[in-house]
MARVODREN-203172 format. One record per atom (N, C-alpha, C): residue number from 0; chain; y, z, x. Coordinates in steps of 0.02 Angstrom, whole numbers, always signed. Layout:
residues N
FIDREN     i   ch    north       up     east
FIDREN   NUM    A        Y        Z        X
...
END
This chain:
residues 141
FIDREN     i   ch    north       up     east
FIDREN     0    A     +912     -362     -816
FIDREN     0    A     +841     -361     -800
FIDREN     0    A     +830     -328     -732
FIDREN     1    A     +765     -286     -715
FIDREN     1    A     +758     -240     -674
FIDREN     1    A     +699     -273     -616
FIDREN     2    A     +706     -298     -600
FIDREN     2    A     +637     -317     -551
FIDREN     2    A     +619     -287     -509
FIDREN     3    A     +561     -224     -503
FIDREN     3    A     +535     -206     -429
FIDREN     3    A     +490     -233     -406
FIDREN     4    A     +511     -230     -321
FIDREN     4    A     +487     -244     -259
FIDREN     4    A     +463     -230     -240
FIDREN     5    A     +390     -209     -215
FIDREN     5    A     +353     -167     -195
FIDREN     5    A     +312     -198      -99
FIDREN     6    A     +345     -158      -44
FIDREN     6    A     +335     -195      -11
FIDREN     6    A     +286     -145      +46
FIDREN     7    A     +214     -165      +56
FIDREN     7    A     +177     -124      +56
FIDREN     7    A     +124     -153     +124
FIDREN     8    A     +105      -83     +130
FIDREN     8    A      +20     -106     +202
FIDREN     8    A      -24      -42     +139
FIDREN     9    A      -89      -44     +206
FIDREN     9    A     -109      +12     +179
FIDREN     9    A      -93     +100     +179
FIDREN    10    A      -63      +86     +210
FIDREN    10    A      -20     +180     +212
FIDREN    10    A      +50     +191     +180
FIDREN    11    A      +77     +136     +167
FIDREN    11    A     +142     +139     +137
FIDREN    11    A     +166      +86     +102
FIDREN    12    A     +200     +123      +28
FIDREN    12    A     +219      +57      -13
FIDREN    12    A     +314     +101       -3
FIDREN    13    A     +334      +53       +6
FIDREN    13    A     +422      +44      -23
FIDREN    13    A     +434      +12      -98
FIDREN    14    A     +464      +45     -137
FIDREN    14    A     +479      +12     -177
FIDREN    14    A     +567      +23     -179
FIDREN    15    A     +574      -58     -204
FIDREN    15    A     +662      -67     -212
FIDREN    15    A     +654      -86     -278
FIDREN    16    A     +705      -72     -333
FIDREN    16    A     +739      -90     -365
FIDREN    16    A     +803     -154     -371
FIDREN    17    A     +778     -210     -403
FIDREN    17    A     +840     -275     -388
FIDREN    17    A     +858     -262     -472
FIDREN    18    A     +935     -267     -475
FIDREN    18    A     +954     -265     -535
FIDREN    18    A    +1045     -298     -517
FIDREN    19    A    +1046     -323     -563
FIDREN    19    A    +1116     -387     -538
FIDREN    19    A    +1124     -400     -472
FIDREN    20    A    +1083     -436     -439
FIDREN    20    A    +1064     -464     -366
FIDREN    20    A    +1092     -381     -334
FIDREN    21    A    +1081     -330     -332
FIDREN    21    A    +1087     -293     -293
FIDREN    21    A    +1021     -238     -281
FIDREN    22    A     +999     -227     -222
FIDREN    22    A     +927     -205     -203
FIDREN    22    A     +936     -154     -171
FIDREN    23    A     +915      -95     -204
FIDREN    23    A     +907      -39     -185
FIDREN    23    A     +811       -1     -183
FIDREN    24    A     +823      +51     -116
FIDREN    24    A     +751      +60     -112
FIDREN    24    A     +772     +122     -161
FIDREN    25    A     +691     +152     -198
FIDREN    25    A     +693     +198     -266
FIDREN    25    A     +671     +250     -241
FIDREN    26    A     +586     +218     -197
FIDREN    26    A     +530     +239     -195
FIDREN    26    A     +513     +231     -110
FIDREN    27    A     +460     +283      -85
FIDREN    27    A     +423     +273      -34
FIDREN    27    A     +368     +308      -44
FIDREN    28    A     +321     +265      -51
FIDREN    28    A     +235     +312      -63
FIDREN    28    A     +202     +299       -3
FIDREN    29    A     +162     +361      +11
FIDREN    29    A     +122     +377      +64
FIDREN    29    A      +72     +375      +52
FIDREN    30    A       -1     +346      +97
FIDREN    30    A      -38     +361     +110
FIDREN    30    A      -86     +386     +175
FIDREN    31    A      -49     +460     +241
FIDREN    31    A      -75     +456     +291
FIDREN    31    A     -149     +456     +307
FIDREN    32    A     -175     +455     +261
FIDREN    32    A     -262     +437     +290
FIDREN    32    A     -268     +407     +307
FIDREN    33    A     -219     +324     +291
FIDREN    33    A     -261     +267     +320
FIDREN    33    A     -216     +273     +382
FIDREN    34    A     -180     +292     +423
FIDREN    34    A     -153     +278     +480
FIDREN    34    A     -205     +333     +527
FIDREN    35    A     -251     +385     +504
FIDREN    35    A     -281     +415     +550
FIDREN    35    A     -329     +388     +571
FIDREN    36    A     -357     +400     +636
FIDREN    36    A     -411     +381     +660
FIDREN    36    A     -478     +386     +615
FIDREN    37    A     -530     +337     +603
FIDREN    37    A     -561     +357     +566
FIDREN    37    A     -613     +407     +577
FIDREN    38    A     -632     +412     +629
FIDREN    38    A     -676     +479     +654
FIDREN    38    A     -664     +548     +631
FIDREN    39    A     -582     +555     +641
FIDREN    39    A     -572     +607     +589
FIDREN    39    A     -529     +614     +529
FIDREN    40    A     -567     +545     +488
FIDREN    40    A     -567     +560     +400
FIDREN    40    A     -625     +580     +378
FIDREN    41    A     -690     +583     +418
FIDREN    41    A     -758     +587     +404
FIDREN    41    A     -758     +661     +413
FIDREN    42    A     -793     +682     +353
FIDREN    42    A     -825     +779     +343
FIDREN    42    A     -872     +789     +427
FIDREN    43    A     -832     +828     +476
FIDREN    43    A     -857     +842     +536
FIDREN    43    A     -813     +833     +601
FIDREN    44    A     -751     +813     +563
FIDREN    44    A     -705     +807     +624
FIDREN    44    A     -707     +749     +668
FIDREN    45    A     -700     +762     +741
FIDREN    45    A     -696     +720     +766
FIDREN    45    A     -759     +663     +800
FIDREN    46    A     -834     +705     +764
FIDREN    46    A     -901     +694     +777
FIDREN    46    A     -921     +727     +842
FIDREN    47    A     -916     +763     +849
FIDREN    47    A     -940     +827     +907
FIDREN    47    A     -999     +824     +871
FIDREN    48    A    -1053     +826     +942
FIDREN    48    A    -1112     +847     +941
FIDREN    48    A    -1114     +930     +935
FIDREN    49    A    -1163     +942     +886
FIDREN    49    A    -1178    +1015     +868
FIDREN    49    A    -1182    +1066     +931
FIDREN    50    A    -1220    +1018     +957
FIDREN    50    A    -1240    +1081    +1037
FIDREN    50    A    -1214    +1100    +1075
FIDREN    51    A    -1215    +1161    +1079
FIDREN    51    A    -1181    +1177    +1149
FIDREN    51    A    -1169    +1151    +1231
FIDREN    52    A    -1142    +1141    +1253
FIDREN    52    A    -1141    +1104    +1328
FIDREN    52    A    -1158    +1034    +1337
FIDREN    53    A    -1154     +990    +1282
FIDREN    53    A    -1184     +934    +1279
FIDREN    53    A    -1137     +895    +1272
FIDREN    54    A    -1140     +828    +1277
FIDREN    54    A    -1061     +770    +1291
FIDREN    54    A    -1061     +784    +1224
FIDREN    55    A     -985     +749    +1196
FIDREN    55    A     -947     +722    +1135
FIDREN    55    A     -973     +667    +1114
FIDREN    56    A    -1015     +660    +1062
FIDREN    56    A    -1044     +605    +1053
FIDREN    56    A     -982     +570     +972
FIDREN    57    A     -965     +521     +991
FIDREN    57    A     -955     +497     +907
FIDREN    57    A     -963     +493     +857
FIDREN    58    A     -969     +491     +804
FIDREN    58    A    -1005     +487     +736
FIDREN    58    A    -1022     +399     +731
FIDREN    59    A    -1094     +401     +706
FIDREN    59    A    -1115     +330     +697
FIDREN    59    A    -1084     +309     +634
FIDREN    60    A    -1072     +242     +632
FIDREN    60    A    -1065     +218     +553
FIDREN    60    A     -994     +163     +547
FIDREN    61    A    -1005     +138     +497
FIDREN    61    A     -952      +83     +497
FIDREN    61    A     -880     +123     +468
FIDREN    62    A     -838      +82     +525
FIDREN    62    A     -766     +116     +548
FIDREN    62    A     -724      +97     +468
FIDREN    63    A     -748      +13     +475
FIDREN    63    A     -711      -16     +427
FIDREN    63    A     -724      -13     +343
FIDREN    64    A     -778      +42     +349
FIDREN    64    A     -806      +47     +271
FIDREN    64    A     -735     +110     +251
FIDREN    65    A     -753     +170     +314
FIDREN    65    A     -704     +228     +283
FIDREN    65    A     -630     +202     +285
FIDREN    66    A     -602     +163     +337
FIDREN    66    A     -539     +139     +338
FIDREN    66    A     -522      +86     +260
FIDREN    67    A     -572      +70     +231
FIDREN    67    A     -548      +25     +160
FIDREN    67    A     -575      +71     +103
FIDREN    68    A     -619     +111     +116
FIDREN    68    A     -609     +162      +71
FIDREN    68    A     -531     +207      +54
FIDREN    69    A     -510     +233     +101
FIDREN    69    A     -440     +230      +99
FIDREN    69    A     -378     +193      +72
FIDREN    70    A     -404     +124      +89
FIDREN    70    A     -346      +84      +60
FIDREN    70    A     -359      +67      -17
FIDREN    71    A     -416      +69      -24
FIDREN    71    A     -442      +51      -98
FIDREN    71    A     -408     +120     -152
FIDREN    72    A     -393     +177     -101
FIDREN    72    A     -383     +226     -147
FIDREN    72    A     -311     +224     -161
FIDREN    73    A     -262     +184     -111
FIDREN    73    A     -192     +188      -73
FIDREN    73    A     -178     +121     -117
FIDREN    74    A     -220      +70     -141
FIDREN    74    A     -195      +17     -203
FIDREN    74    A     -200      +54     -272
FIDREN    75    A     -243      +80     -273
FIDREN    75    A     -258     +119     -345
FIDREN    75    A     -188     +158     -361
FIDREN    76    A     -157     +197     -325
FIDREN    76    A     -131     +257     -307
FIDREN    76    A      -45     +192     -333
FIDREN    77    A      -63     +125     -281
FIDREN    77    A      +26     +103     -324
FIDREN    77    A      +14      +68     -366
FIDREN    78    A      -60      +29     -381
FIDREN    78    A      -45       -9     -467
FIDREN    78    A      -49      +41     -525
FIDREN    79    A      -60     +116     -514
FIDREN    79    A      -29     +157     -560
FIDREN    79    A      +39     +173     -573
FIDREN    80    A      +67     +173     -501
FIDREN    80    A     +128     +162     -498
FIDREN    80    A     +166     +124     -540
FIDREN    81    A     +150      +66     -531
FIDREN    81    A     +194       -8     -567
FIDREN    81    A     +191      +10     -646
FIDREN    82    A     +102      +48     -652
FIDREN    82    A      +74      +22     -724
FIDREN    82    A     +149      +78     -769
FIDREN    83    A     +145     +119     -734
FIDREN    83    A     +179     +199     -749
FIDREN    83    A     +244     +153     -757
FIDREN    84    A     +284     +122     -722
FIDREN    84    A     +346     +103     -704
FIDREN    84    A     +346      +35     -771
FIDREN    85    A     +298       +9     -794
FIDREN    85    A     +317      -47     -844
FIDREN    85    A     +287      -35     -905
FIDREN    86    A     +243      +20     -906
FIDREN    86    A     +238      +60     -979
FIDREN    86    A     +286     +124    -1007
FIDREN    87    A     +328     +125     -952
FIDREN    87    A     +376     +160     -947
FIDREN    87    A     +463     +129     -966
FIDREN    88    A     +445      +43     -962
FIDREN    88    A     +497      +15     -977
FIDREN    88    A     +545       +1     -917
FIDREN    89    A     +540      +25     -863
FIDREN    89    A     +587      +51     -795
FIDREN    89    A     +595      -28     -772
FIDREN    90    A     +544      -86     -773
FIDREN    90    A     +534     -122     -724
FIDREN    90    A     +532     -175     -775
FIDREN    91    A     +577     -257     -795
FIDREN    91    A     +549     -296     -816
FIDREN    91    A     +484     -344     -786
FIDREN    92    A     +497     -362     -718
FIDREN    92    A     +444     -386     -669
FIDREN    92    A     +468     -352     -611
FIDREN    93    A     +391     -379     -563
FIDREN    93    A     +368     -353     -507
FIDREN    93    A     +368     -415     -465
FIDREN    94    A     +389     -387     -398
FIDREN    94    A     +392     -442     -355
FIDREN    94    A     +312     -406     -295
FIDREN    95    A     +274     -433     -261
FIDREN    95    A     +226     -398     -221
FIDREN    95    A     +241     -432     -158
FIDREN    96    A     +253     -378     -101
FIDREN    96    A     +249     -393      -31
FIDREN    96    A     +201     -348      +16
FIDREN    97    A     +174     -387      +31
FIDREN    97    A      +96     -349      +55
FIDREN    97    A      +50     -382      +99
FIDREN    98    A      +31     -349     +178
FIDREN    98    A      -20     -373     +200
FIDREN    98    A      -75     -388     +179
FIDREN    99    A      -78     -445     +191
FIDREN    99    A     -142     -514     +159
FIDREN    99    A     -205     -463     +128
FIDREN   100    A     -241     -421     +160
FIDREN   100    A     -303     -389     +151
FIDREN   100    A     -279     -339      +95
FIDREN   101    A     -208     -310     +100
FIDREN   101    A     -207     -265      +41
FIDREN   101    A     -181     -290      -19
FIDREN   102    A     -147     -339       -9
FIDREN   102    A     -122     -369      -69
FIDREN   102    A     -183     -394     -124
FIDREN   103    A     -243     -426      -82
FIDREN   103    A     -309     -429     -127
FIDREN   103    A     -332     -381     -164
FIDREN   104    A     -327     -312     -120
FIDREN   104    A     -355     -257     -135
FIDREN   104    A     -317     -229     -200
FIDREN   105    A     -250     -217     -177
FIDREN   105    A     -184     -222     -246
FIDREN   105    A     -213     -261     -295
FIDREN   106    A     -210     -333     -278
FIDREN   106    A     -214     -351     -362
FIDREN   106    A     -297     -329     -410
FIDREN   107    A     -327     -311     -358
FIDREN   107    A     -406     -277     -402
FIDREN   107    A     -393     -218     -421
FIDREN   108    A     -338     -174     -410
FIDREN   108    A     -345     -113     -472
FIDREN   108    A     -285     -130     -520
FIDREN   109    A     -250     -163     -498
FIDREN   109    A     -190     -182     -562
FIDREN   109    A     -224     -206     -637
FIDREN   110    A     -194     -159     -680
FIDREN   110    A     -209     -185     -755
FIDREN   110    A     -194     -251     -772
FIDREN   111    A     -217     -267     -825
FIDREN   111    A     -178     -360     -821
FIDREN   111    A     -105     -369     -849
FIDREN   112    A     -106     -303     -899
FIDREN   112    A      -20     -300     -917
FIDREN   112    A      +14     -308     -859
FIDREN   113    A       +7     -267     -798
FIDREN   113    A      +35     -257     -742
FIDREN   113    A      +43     -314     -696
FIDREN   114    A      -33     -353     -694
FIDREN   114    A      -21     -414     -636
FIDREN   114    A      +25     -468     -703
FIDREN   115    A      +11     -476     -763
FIDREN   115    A      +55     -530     -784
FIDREN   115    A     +132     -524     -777
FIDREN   116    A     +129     -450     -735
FIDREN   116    A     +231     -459     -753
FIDREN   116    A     +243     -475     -678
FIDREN   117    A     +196     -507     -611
FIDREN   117    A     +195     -529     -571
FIDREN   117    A     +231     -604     -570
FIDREN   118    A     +295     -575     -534
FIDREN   118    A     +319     -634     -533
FIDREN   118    A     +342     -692     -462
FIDREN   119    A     +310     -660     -424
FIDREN   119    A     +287     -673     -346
FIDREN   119    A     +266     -618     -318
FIDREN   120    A     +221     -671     -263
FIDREN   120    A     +187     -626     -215
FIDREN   120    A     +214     -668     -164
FIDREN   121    A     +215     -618      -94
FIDREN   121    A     +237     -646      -11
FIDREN   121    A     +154     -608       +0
FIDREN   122    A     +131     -645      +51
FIDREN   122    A      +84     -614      +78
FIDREN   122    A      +95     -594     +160
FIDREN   123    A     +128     -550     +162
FIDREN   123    A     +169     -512     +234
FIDREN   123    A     +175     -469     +243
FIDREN   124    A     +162     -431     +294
FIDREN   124    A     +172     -367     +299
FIDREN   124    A     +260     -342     +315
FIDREN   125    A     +295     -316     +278
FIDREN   125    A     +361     -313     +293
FIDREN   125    A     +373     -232     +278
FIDREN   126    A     +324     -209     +288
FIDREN   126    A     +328     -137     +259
FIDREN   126    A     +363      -89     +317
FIDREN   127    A     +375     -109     +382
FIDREN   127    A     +433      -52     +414
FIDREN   127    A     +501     -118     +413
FIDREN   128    A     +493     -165     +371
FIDREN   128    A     +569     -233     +403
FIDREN   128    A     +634     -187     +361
FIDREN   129    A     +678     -183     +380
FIDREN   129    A     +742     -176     +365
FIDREN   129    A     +765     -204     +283
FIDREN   130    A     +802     -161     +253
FIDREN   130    A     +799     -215     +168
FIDREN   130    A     +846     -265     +201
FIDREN   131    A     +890     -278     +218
FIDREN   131    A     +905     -362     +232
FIDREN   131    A     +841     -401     +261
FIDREN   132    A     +794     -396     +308
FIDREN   132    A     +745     -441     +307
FIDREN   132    A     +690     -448     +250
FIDREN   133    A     +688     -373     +205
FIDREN   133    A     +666     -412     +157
FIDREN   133    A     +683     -453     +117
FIDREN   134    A     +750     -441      +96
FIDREN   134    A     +784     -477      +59
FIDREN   134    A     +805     -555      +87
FIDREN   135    A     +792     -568     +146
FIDREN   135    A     +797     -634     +194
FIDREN   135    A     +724     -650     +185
FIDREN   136    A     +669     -637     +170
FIDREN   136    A     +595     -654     +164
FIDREN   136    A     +597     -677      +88
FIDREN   137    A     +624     -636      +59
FIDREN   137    A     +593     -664      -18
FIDREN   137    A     +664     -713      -54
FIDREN   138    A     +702     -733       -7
FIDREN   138    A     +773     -792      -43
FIDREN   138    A     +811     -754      -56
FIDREN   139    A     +823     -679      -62
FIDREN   139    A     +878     -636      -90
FIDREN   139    A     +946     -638      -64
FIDREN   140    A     +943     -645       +4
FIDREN   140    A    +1007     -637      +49
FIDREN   140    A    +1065     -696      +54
END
C-alpha cells in the first residue's frame, strides 16, 4: 500500500511517497505568487501613481483578498493533484500536512473520492522541515 504525504503552505506542496515504512519525496509543487508581495500581483505593478513627478502612491484595496485568491488557486492546483494521483491508482491514501488556513482551503476543492481516502490530517506548517521531522511529526520515525 502507497500512502502520500502531502506537506504543504500556500506556495508549496511536497509530496512524499510512504510505501513499506519507507518515505520518499516524489513531488514539489510551486506556487510563487503567493510568496510575492501583493502590490505586485495586482494588473499595474507596484501601484505607481500615473503622474509624472508625483510620490509613489500604493494601490488601495484588500491585501488579504489577492493574497487568498492565490492560495485558493494553489489548493485547487494540489487537490487535482491527489485527484490525478488516486484516479490514477498511484496513491492508496493520503496523509495532509498543512498550515491551519490552507488546509481548510485544501479540503474545499478536494473531490469527495479524494478527501475520503484522507487518512489524517496534522494541521502544521512543516513545509520547509527536513523529511525526518516530518516523519517525527506524523509517528513515522
Amino acid at each position: 500500500m502507497t500512502t502520500y504525504i502531502v506537506v504543504t503552505d500556500a506556495a508549496r506542496a511536497r509530496v512524499f511517497a510512504r510505501d513499506a515504512g519507507v518515505l520518499n519525496e516524489i513531488e514539489d509543487l510551486a506556487h510563487p505568487e503567493s510568496r510575492e508581495h501583493t502590490g505586485d500581483l495586482r494588473t499595474g505593478g507596484k501601484g505607481e501613481a500615473g503622474g509624472g513627478g508625483g510620490p509613489n502612491l500604493r494601490q488601495t484595496g484588500n491585501d488579504d483578498a489577492t493574497s487568498e485568491k492565490h492560495a485558493m488557486f494553489f489548493a485547487k492546483e494540489v487537490a487535482d493533484y491527489l485527484k490525478n494521483a488516486r484516479s490514477q491508482g498511484k496513491a492508496d491514501s493520503f496523509v495532509i500536512v498543512a498550515a491551519p488556513k490552507f488546509l481548510g482551503q485544501l479540503r474545499d476543492k478536494m473531490d469527495s473520492n479524494t478527501r475520503d481516502m484522507v487518512i489524517k490530517e496534522l494541521d502544521k506548517d512543516l513545509s520547509k522541515a527536513s523529511k525526518e521531522q516530518i516523519a517525527e511529526a506524523l509517528g513515522y520515525a
